[in-house]
C-alpha positions as CSV (number, residue, x, y, z in Angstrom):
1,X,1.4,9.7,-28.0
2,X,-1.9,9.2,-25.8
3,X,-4.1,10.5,-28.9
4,X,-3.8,6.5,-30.2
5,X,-5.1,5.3,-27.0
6,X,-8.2,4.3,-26.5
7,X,-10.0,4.4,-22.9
8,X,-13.0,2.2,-21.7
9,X,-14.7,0.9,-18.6
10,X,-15.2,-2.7,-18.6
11,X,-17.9,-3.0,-15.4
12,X,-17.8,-6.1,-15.4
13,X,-14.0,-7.4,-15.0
14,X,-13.9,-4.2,-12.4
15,X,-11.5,-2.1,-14.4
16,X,-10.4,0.5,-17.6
17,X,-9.2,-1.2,-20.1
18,X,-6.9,0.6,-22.5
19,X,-6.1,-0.1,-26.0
20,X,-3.5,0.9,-29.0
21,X,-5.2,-0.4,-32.6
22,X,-7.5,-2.4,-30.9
23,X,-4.4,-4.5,-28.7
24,X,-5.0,-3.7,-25.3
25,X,-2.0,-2.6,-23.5
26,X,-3.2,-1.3,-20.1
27,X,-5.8,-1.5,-16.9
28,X,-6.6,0.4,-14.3
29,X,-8.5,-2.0,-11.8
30,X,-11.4,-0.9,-9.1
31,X,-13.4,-2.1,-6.5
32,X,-17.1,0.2,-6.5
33,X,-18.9,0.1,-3.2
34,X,-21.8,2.4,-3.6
35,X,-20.5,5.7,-4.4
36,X,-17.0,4.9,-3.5
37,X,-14.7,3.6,-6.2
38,X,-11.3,2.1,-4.7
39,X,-8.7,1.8,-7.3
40,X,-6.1,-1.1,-6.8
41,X,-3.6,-2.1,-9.8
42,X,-2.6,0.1,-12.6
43,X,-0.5,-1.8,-15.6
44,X,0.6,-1.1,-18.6
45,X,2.4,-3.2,-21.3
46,X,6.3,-3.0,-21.4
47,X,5.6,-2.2,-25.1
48,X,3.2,0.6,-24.4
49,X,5.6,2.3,-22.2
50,X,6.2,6.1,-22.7
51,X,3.0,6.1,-25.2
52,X,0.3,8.0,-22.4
53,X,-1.1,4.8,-21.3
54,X,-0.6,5.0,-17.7
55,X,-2.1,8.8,-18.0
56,X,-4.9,8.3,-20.3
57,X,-6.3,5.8,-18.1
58,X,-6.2,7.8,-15.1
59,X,-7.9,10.8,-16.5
60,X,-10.3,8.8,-18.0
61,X,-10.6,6.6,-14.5
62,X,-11.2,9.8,-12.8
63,X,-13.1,12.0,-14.6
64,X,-15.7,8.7,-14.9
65,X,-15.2,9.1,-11.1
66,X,-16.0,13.1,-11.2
67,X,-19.1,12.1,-13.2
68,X,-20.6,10.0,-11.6
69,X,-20.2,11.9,-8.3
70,X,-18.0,9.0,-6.8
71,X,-15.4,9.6,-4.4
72,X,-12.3,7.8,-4.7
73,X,-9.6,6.0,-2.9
74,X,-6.6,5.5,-4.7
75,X,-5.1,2.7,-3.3
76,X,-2.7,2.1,-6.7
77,X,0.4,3.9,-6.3
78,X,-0.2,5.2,-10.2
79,X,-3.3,6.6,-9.4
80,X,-2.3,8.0,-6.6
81,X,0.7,9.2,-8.0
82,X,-1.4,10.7,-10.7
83,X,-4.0,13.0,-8.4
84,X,-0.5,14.3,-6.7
85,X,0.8,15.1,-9.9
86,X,-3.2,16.7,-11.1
87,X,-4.3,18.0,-7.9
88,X,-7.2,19.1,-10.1
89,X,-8.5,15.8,-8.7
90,X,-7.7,16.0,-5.3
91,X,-11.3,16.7,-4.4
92,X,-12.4,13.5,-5.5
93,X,-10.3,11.9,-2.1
94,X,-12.0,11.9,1.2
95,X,-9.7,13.8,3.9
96,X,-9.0,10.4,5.6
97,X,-7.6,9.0,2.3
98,X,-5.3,11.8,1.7
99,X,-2.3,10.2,3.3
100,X,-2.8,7.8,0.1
101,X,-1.5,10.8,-2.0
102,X,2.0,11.6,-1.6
103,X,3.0,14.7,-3.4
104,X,6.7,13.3,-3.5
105,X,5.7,10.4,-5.4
């Protein structure tokens, strides 16, 4: 489960790395203009499938996002994916981005 995953922004290779007993098995990669983060590429390890991964480092992505008062375009089909499923998050995507977040997805 995603309790053994471990979440944490690495500024400067742009992206959240993720890691299981220190191997890392996942990133969420972003590109930060100002007070804009725009997040590209999710991936996780075939071997960390099913394991939270792909969740863990969204939330933590996002509520870094949140924090930081950022706004956010998810151009990664994950992330984006992941606000549709959380629309606790929506509020973090500018209207003109919204298209980005397909509820079906």
């Amino acid at each position: 489960m995603s309790e053994n995953v471990t979440v944490t922004d690495a500024p400067e290779r742009h992206r959240y790395e993720a890691q299981i007993a220190g191997d890392q098995v996942g990133v969420a990669e972003y590109e930060l203009d100002g007070s804009t983060v725009t997040f590209t590429h999710t991936v996780v390890d075939d071997s960390a499938e099913g394991k939270g991964v792909g969740s863990r480092l969204a939330k933590t992505a996002l509520d870094a996002a949140r924090d930081k008062g950022f706004r956010v375009v998810p151009q990664c089909r994950f992330i984006a994916s992941y606000i549709a499923r959380h629309e606790e998050y929506l509020d973090l995507v500018d209207a003109a981005d919204r298209s980005l977040v397909d509820p079906a997805s």
